[in-house]
N, C-alpha and C positions, 0 to 999 in steps of 0.2 A: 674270622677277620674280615671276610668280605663281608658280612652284615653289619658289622659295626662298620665297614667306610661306607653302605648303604643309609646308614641311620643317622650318621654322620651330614651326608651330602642332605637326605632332606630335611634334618634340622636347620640348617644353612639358609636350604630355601624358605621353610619356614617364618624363618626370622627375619629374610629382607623383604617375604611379602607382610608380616607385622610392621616394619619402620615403615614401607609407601601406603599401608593405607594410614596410618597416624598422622601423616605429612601431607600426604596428598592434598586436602582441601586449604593450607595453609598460603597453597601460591595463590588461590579467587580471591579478589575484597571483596566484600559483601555488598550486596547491591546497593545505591545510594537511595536513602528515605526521601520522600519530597512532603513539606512540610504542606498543613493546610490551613485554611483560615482559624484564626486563635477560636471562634463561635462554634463551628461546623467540623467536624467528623466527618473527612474525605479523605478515606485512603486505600486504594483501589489495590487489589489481588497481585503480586508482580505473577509475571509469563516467563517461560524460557524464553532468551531475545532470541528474532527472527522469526517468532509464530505471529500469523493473523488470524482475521476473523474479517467475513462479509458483512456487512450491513448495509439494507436498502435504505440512500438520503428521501431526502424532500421535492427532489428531482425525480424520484422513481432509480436513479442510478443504485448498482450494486457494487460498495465501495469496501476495495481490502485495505482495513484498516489494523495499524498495530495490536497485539494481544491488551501489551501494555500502554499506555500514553503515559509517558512523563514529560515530555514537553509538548507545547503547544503556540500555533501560530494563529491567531483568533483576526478575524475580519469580518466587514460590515458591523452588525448588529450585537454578533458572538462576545465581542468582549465584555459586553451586560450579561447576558445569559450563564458566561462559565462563573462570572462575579456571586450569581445568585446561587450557582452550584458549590463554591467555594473551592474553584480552580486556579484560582491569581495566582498563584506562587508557580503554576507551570508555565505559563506565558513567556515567553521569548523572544517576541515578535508580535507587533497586534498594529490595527490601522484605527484610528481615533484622533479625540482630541489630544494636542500637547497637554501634559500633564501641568505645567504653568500657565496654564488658560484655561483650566479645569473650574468649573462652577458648579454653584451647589446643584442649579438644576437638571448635569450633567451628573446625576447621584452616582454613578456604579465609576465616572470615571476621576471625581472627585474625592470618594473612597479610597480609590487605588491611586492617588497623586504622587505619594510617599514608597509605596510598593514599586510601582512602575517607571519611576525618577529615571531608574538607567537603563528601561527594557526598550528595545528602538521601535521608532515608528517604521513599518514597513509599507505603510500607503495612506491611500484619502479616499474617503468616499462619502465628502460630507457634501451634501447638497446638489447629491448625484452625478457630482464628479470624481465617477471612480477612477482610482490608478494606483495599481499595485506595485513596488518594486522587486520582481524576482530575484536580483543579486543578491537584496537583503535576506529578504527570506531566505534564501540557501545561505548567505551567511547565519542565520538564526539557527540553522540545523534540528527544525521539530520532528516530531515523529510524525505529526499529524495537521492541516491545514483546515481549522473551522471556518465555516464563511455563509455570508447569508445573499451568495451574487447569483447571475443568472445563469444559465446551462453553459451556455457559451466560454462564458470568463472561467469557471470550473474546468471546462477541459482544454484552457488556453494556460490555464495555471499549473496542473496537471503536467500537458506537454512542455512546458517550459522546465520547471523545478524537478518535476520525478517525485512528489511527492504528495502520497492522497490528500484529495479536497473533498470535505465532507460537509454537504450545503444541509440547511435547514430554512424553514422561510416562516419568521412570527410576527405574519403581516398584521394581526391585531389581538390588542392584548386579552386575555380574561376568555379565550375561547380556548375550544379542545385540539384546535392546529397548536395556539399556543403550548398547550402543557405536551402536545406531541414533541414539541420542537426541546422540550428541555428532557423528557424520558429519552428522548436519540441522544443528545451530546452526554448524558448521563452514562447512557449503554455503551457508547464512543471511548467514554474518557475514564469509565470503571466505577461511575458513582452512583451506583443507580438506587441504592436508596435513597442518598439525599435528593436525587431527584424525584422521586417520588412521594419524599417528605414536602418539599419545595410544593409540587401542585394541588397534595393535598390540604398544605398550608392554603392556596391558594383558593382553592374549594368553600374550606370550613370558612374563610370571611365571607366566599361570595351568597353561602349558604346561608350565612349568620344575617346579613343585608336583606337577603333576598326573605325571609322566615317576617324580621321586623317589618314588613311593608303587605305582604301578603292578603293580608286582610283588611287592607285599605280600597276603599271602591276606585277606578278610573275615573270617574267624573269628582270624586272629592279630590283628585292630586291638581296640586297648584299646579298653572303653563309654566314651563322655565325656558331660560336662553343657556345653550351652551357658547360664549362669545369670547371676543380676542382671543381667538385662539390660535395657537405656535403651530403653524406650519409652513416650510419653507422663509422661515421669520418670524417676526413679532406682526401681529393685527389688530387694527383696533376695534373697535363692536361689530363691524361688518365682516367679520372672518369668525361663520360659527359654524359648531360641530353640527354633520347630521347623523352619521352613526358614532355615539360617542358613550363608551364602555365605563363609564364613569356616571352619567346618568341613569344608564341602565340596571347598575349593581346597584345603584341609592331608588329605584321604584320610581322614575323623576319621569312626567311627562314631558318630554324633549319638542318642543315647537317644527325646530329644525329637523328633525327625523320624516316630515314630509315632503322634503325635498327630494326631487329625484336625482340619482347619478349614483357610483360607482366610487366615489372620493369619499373619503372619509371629512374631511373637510373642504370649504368652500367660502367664496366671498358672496357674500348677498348683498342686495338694494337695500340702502337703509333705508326706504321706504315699506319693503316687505316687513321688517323688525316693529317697524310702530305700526302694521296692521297688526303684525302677532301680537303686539302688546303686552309681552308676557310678566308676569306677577312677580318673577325671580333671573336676578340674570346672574350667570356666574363668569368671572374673568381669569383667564390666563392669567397668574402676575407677571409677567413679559409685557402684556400688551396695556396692562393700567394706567401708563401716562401715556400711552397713545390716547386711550380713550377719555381721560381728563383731559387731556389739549383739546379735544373734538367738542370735548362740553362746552369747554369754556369761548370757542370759537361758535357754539351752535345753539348758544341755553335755551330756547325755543323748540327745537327741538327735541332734547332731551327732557324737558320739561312735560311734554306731552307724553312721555314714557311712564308708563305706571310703574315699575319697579324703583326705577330712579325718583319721583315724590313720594314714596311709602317706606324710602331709604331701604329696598329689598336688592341692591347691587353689592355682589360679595368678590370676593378674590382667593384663591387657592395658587398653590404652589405650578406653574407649570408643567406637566406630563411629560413635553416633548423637548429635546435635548440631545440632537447627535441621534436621531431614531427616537423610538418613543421608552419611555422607562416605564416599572409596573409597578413598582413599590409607593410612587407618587399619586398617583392616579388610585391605585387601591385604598391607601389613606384617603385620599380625597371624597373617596363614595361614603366614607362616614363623616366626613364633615356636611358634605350635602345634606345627608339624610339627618342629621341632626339639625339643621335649619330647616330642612321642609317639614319633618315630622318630629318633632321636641320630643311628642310622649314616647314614642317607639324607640328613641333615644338616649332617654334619661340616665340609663344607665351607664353610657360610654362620655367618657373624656376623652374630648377627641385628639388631643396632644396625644396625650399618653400611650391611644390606640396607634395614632401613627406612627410615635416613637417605638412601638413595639413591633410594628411591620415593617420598618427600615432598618434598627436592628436586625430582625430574622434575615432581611434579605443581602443587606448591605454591611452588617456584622458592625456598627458605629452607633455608639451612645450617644443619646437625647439628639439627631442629626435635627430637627426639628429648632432648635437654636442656631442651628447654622443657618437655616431658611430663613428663619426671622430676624435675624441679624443684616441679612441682606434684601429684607423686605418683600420677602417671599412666603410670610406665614399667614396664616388664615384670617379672615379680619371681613370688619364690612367694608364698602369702597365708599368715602362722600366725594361724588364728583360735583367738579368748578371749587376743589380747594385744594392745596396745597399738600 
């Protein structure tokens, strides 16, 4: 009798540890999915919540960052960057332009006009007038605080919020700080393929550019002007590039690259411009009715420019918009190269080629219509008309 109430009692037990493990997982909801751009395949590992991971930023800082990141608070520069990685849909919180004052030049924020409609601005730092609002951002609740500020503002941001700030710094484009700067927020944010697709994207065109011109001598490449060029505004001919990563990926002998200083752009004497005399001058389109007002106030002078009587004055899309963009500028080096060098070119439509780099980057069909619609597409310039 006592072994049947023995066999008994651990039947019993048995059986109510059968019903809690069948139940048990029923009270968790399953973690929520975060969607990613409709183009791009980004969907990062989830982590048990409350694990981290170190990573050294761009400051040198060793920053504990979430396992996971599904939300994100993106500032300065970062809101192009996680665009390119196809992180929009985590944003939460970001510092940029109003989405209603979005322009096409502003590609990555123009994109996201329609996505970001109801995500709040949590500061400014446009025209290096930085200022972040901490309430918001703790209202935003991210996991993680992207940013491209200086040491200071990072652990002022830090102290105040409580929540890591992970700087990167992509002071110019088409270089290997660059593509550091998006394998970090990749490694950050759990994408790290696409961002390694992303650079090697970036690569294969500089490569492709770089193969077409190769075998061209330096003293056969025509002078060019990189001019009106968008910095801190629109400029007319006397605001030209001297390190500027768009002549250098199209093989362009750059006039202005002899200029000394530390600025990536600069205003020069228009006196120095008509020594240079350069064969080719390319414009900002920002600054093209700056520089047709100047013609037509100065035709004498412009006259005396060789590119402008050989009709060699062109216009491309502007680069720079709320910090500088890459998918503009990298289109761009094939449209150069195909006016300076036609035969090494022939092969590439150069619509087409940029439609297919804006696409990759910005995930938006034929964006290249939208530029041209607003007068922003590639073209030759006749200055003193209309």
């Amino acid at each position: 009798m006592k072994s049947r109430k023995i066999t008994a009692l651990l039947m019993s037990v048995l059986l109510v540890l059968s019903f809690m493990a069948g139940c048990g997982d029923s009270s968790q909801p399953a973690p929520a999915q975060t969607p990613a751009q409709e183009n791009q395949e980004v969907t990062a590992p989830e982590a048990p919540a409350g694990e981290t991971r170190k990573i050294t930023d761009m400051l040198g800082r060793e920053v504990e960052v979430p396992a996971t990141v599904n939300t994100i608070v993106a500032l300065g520069n970062t809101p192009r960057l996680i665009t390119y990685l196809g992180l929009t849909d985590k944003v939460v919180g970001y510092s940029g332009m109003d989405p209603e004052k979005a322009t096409p030049a502003c590609a990555y924020a123009y994109a996201n006009r329609e996505r970001w409609a109801n995500v709040p601005i949590v500061g400014t730092d446009a025209g290096g007038q930085t200022d972040y609002y901490p309430e918001e951002i703790i209202k935003a609740a991210p996991d993680i605080i992207l940013a491209t500020c200086p040491l200071e503002l990072a652990q002022d941001l830090e102290k105040q919020i409580g929540i890591p700030v992970f700087v990167v710094k992509p002071d110019r484009i088409m270089t290997r700080e660059y593509d550091q700067c998006l394998l970090l927020l990749g490694e950050v944010c759990g994408v790290e393929e696409r961002a390694q697709e992303v650079v090697d994207y970036i690569h294969a065109c500089l490569d492709d550019l770089a193969n077409r011109t190769k075998d061209i001598p330096e003293d056969a490449k025509p002078d060019v002007l990189s001019a009106a060029a968008t910095f801190k505004g629109a400029h007319g001919l006397e605001g030209v590039r001297i390190k500027d990563a768009v002549m250098e990926a199209a093989g362009a002998k750059n006039l202005a690259a002899e200029l000394d200083g530390q600025s990536l752009c600069v205003i020069t004497d228009m006196e120095q411009i008509l020594a240079w005399n350069p064969e080719y001058i390319f414009l900002d389109s920002s600054g093209v009715g700056l520089v047709r007002q100047d013609a037509k106030e100065h035709p004498d002078f412009y006259e005396k420019l060789r590119a402008f009587s050989e009709g060699k004055v062109y216009q491309y899309p502007s680069s720079t918009s709320y910090y500088e963009n890459l998918e503009i500028p990298l289109a761009n080096s094939y449209f150069v190269g195909s006016v300076l060098y036609p035969e090494q070119f022939k092969d590439i439509n150069v619509r087409d080629k940029a439609n297919e780099i804006m696409k990759y980057f910005l995930g938006v069909d034929d964006y290249m219509s939208i530029l041209e619609e607003t007068g922003q597409g590639y073209c030759a310039v006749e200055l003193g008309k209309d």
